[in-house]
NUDREN-829387 format. One line per 2 residues: their letters; for each residue y, x, z of C-alpha. Coordinates in steps of 0.2 Angstrom, whole numbers, plus 5000, padded with zeros to 4 digits. Layout:
<recs>
a> Y:X:Z | ...;
</recs>
This chain:
<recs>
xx> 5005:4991:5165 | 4998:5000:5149;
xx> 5010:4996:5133 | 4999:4988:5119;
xx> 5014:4988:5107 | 5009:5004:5098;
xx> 4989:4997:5095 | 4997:4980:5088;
xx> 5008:4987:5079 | 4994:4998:5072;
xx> 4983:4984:5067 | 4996:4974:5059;
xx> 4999:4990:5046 | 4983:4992:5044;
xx> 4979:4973:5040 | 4991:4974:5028;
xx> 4988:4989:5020 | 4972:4982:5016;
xx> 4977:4966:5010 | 4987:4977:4998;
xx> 4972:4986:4993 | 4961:4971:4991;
xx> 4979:4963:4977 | 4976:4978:4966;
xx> 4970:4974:4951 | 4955:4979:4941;
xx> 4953:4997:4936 | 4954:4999:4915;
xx> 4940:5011:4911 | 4953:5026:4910;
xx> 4959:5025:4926 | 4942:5021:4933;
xx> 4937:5040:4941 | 4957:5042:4945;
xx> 4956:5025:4955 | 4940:5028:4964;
xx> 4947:5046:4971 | 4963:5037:4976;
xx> 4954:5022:4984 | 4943:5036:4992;
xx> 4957:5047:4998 | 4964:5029:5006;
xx> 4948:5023:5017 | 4948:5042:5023;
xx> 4966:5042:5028 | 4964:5026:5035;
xx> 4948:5031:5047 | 4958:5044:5054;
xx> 4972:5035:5058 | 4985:5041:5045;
xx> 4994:5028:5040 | 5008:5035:5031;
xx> 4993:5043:5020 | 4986:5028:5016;
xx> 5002:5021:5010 | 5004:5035:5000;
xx> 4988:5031:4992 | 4990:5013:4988;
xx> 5008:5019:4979 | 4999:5027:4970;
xx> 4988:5015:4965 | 4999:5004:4962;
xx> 5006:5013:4951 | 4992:5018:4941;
xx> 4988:5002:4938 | 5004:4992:4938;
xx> 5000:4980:4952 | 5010:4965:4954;
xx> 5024:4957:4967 | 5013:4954:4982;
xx> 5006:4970:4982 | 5024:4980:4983;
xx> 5028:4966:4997 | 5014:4971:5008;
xx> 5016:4988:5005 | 5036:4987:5009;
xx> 5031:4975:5026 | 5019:4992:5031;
xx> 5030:5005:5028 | 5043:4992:5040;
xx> 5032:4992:5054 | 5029:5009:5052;
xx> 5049:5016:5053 | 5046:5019:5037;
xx> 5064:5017:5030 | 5067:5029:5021;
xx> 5052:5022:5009 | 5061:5005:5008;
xx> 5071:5007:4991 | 5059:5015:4982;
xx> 5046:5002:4985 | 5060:4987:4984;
xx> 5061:4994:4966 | 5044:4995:4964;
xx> 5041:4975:4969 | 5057:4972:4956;
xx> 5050:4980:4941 | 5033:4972:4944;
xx> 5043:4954:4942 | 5050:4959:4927;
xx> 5035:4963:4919 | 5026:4947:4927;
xx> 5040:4936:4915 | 5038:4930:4897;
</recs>
C-alpha cells in the first residue's frame, strides 16, 4: 500500500505558504523591484518543489515589508509540517514583534 503521508503533507505546506504570500501586504514603491525578485525567486522554488526555499523567501518578504501576525503564523505552521524546528524561535519572534507593532 503506497504511503500518501509525504504528498499531503506537501500540499498542506504549500497551501499555506501561499496563504502567507497572498497576507503580505502592499509593496511601498522602494521595495517594489526588491519584492518582485523575491515573490519571483518564491514561485520558482515553489515549481520545483523546494519548500524550505520558498520559506526562505516569504521570511524575507515579510521582513522587507513588515508583515503582520497571521503571516508569521502560517509561516511558523509550514516550517512545522516541514521539521522545520530549528526555524521555530526565529519566526515565533518574528509573529511577536509584528503584534507589538500592530498596538496603539
Amino acid at each position: 500500500m503506497p504511503n500518501h503521508e509525504p504528498i499531503k503533507r506537501w500540499k498542506i505546506t504549500e497551501t499555506v505558504l501561499e496563504r502567507a504570500r497572498n497576507a503580505l501586504p502592499a509593496s511601498p514603491a522602494a521595495n517594489e523591484h526588491e519584492t518582485a525578485r523575491l515573490l519571483e525567486q518564491y514561485r520558482e522554488f515553489l515549481e520545483h518543489n523546494e519548500l524550505g526555499l520558498a520559506l526562505d523567501a516569504l521570511e524575507e518578504l515579510g521582513h522587507l515589508l513588515s508583515a503582520q501576525g497571521g503571516f508569521w503564523r502560517d509561516l511558523e505552521r509550514a516550517a512545522e509540517n516541514m521539521g522545520l524546528s530549528d526555524r521555530l524561535p526565529a519566526l515565533r519572534k518574528a509573529f511577536s514583534d509584528a503584534l507589538l507593532k500592530q498596538r496603539p
